[in-house]
N, C-alpha and C positions, 0 to 999 in steps of 0.2 A: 738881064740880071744886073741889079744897081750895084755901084761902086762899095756899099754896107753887106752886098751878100759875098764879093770876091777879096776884100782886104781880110780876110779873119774875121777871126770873132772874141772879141776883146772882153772879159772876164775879172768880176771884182768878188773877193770872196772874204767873208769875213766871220769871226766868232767872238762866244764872251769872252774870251780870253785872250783879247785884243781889245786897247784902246779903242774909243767909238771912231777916231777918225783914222785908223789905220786898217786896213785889207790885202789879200793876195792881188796883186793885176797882175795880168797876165796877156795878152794876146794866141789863140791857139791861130791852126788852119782851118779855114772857111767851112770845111767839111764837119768840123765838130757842133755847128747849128742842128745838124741831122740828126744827133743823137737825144736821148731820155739824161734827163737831170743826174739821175742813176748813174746812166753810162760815160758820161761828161766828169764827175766826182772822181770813180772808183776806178775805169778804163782810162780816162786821158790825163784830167786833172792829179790826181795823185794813183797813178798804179801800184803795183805791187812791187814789180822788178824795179830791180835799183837802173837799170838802160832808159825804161820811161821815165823815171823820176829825175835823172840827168838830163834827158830831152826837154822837161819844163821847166827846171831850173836853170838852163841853157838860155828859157827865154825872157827870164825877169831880167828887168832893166836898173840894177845893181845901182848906177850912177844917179841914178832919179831916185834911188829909193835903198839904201844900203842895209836896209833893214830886211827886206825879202826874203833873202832865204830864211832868215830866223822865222818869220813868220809862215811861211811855205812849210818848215820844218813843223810847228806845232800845229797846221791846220793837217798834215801828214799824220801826224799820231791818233788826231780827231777818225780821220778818217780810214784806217786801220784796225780804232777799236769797233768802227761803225762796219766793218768787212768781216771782221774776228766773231760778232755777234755781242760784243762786249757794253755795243751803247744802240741804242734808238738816235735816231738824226730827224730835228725837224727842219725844215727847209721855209726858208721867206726870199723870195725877192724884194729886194729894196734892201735898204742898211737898216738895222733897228728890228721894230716889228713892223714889217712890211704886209704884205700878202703869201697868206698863206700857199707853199705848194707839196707838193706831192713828187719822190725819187723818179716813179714811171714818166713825167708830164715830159714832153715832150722840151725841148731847149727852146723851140720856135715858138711855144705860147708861151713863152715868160721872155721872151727880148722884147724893149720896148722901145717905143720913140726917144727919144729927150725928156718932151712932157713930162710924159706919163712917172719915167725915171725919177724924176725928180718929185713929182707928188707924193710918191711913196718911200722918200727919202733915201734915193740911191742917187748914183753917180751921173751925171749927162754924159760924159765922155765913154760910158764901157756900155756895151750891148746886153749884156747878163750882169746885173749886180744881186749877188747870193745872199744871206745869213744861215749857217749853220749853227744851230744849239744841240751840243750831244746830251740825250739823257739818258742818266745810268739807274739802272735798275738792280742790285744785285741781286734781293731776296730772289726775285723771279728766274735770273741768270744761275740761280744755285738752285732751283729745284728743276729747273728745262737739262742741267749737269746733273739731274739724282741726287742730289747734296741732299735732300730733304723729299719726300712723299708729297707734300703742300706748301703752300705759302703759310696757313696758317699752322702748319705744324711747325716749322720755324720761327714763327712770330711770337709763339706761346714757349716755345722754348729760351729765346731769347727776352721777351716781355719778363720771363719768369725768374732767370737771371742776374736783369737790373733789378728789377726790384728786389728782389734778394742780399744786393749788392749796397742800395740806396739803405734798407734798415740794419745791416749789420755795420757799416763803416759810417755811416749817416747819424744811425739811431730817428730813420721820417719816421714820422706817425702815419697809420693807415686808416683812415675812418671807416666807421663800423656802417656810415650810415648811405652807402653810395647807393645812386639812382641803378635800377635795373639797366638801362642803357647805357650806363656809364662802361667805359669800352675797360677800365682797370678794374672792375668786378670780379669778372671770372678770373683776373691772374690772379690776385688775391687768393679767391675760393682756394684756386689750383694748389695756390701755395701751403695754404692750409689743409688741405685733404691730403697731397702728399706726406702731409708732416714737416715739412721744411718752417715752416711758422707755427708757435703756440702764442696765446694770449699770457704775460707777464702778468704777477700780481695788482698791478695799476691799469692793466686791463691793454695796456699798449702789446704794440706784437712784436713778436724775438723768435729771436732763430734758436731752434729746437735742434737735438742736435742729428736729428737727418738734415739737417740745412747747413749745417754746420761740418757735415763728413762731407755733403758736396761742393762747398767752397773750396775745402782743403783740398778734393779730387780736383776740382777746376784751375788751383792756386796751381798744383805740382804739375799740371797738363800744360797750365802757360810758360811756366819759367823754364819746363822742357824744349818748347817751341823755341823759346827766349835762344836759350843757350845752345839751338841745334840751327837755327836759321839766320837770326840777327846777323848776321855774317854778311850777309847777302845784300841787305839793306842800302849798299855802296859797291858794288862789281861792276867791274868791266874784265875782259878779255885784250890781255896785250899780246898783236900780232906777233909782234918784232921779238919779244921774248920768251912769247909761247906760255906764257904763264898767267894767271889769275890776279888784278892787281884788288885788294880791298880796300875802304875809306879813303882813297884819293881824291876825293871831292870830283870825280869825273864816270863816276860810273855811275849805273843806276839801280833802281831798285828790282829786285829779284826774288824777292820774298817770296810772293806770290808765284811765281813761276816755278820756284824750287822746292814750295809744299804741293804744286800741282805735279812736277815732276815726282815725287817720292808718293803720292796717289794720296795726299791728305786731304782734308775738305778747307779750302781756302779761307771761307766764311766765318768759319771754325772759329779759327784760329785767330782773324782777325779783329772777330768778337770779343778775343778773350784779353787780345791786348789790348782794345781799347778798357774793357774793362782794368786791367793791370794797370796802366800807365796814368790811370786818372781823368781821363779823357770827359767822362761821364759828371765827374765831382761838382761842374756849373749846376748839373739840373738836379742838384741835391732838394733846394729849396722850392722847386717847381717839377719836381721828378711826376705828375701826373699829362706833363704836357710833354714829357718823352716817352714815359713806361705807355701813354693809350694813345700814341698817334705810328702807325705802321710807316709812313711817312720817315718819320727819325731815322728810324734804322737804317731806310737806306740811305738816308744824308750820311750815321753816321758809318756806314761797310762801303760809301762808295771806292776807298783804294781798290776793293777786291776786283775790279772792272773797270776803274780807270786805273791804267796799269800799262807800258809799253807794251806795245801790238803794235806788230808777230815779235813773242818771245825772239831772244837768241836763237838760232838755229839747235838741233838737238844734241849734236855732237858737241859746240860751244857751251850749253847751257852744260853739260854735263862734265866738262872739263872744270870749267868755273866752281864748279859742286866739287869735285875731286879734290880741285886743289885748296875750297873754302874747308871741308873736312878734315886734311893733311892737316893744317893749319890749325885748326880746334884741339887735335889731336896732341899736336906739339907741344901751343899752351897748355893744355890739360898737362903732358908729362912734367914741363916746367916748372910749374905750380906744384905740382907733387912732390917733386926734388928740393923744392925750396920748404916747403912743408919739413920732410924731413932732414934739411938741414938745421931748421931753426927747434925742431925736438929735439937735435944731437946736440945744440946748444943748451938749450933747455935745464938738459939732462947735465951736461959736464957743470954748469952753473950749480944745478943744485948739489954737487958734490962738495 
């Protein structure tokens, strides 16, 4: 057994969300060559319990590199939402795009010489140099959850929407004259056989007014969301005071966790903000290369899945809820009280 099989096995790991010349290094014990790519990740590399994940961050070398744990920390979250089911993970040995691998392959056919390392644009000095890319899929993550019956029933739901969305605050034109393959056809049709669009006197198309009851449904469905979750947007849970801290600039987002906890459909909801907040208003001009590529969508729903993973624990999660509601609550009575003090004023003034 040479001196490469008994010192460890020394580990660079890296993501897009990482400078190209920065990476996880790490040194494990020699025994982790024996394990699948898989098991190296999600068993040793970053486990679940917080005891493992103190035993590797134990071993990064702080003084060489003070930056590590920050980075340990977000290839951590990487690979939590890749445990959670939240992302797909491609895997490359070498830095960059390397060669492709596979979670099962073994650690021992992807350690390489020096050479080799270095042809493929990794490290000479580490045994295993990784790239991880997580990809997030929502539409598919929400119909594998029940969220939807299909991918294209959701896509026609949401296709139908924006576009919706695009001629009533936009005022787009829709041409009359689209190719049969053109993938915005059938939302069109759709739109128009529901009745949410009729053709205007000038022959352009307008929202009829079933298109018109259903914005207003969708308008009062978000700003409910708005004003029952946005709360959340900023939480943490403080130990020391036992209580729920909000907008501190230290917490994180929760949203998503706290429509999942109350049993709402994540995707939902997240559609409807973006729709709200304007998010959408760039591809006014170009809205056929959003409303007919399925693509968009999940560029634009990926928070629903990239999202801290593992939630807060359930009991935390639900305290954080408790006491983000008290707090609505309160403001709500405030607001009220102040309401009616400025009509008691109101009133004496007009006397």
């Amino acid at each position: 057994m040479g001196d490469r099989d008994t010192a460890g096995l020394s580990v660079s790991v890296g993501t897009d969300g990482l400078p190209a010349d920065t990476a996880l290094s790490v040194t494990l014990p020699a025994a982790a060559g024996g394990l699948t790519l898989r098991q190296l990740l999600l068993g040793r590399l970053f486990p679940s319990d917080a005891g493992g994940q103190a035993e590797v961050t134990a071993r990064l070398d702080r003084r060489a590199n003070p930056d590590l744990p920050a980075v340990y920390s977000l290839l951590l979250t990487v690979a939590e939402q890749w445990r959670a089911g939240l992302c797909r993970l491609a895997l490359y040995t070498g830095r960059g795009w390397g060669r492709p691998a596979h979670a099962d392959d073994p650690v021992a056919a992807h350690r390489q010489p020096p050479s080799l390392c270095r042809r493929y644009g990794g490290r000479a000095d580490v045994d295993l140099a990784l790239t991880v890319r997580p990809d997030y899929r929502p539409l598919d993550w929400a119909v594998a959850q029940g969220y939807a019956a299909d991918r294209a029933e959701l896509l026609d739901w949401m296709q139908s929407c924006a576009l919706l969305y695009f001629v009533d605050k936009h005022g787009c034109a829709l041409p009359a004259d689209l190719a049969p393959s053109d993938p915005c056809r059938p939302v069109i049709a759709g739109l128009y056989r529901r009745r949410c669009l009729h053709p205007a006197d000038d022959g352009r198309a307008e929202v009829a007014p079933a298109g018109r009851r259903l914005i207003g449904a969708l308008l009062a469905e978000t700003e409910a969301l708005i004003d029952r979750f946005d709360i959340f947007k900023d939480a943490r849970w403080d130990e020391d005071e036992q209580a729920a801290e909000f907008d501190s600039g230290q917490g994180a987002d929760l949203r998503v966790a706290a429509l999942l906890a109350e049993g709402l459909d994540p995707l939902r909801a997240v559609f409807l903000l973006r729709l709200y907040d304007g998010t959408l208003d760039p591809y006014a001009d170009q809205w056929p290369l959003l409303v007919g590529d399925p693509a968009s969508f999940d560029r634009l729903l990926e928070p629903v899945v990239n999202r801290v993973a593992p939630p807060p624990p359930d009991a935390t999660l639900a305290a954080i809820m408790e006491d983000g509601y008290a707090l609505l609550e309160a403001r709500a009575e405030a607001a009220a009280e102040c309401r009616a003090r400025d009509e008691i004023v109101r009133r004496l003034l007009a006397q």
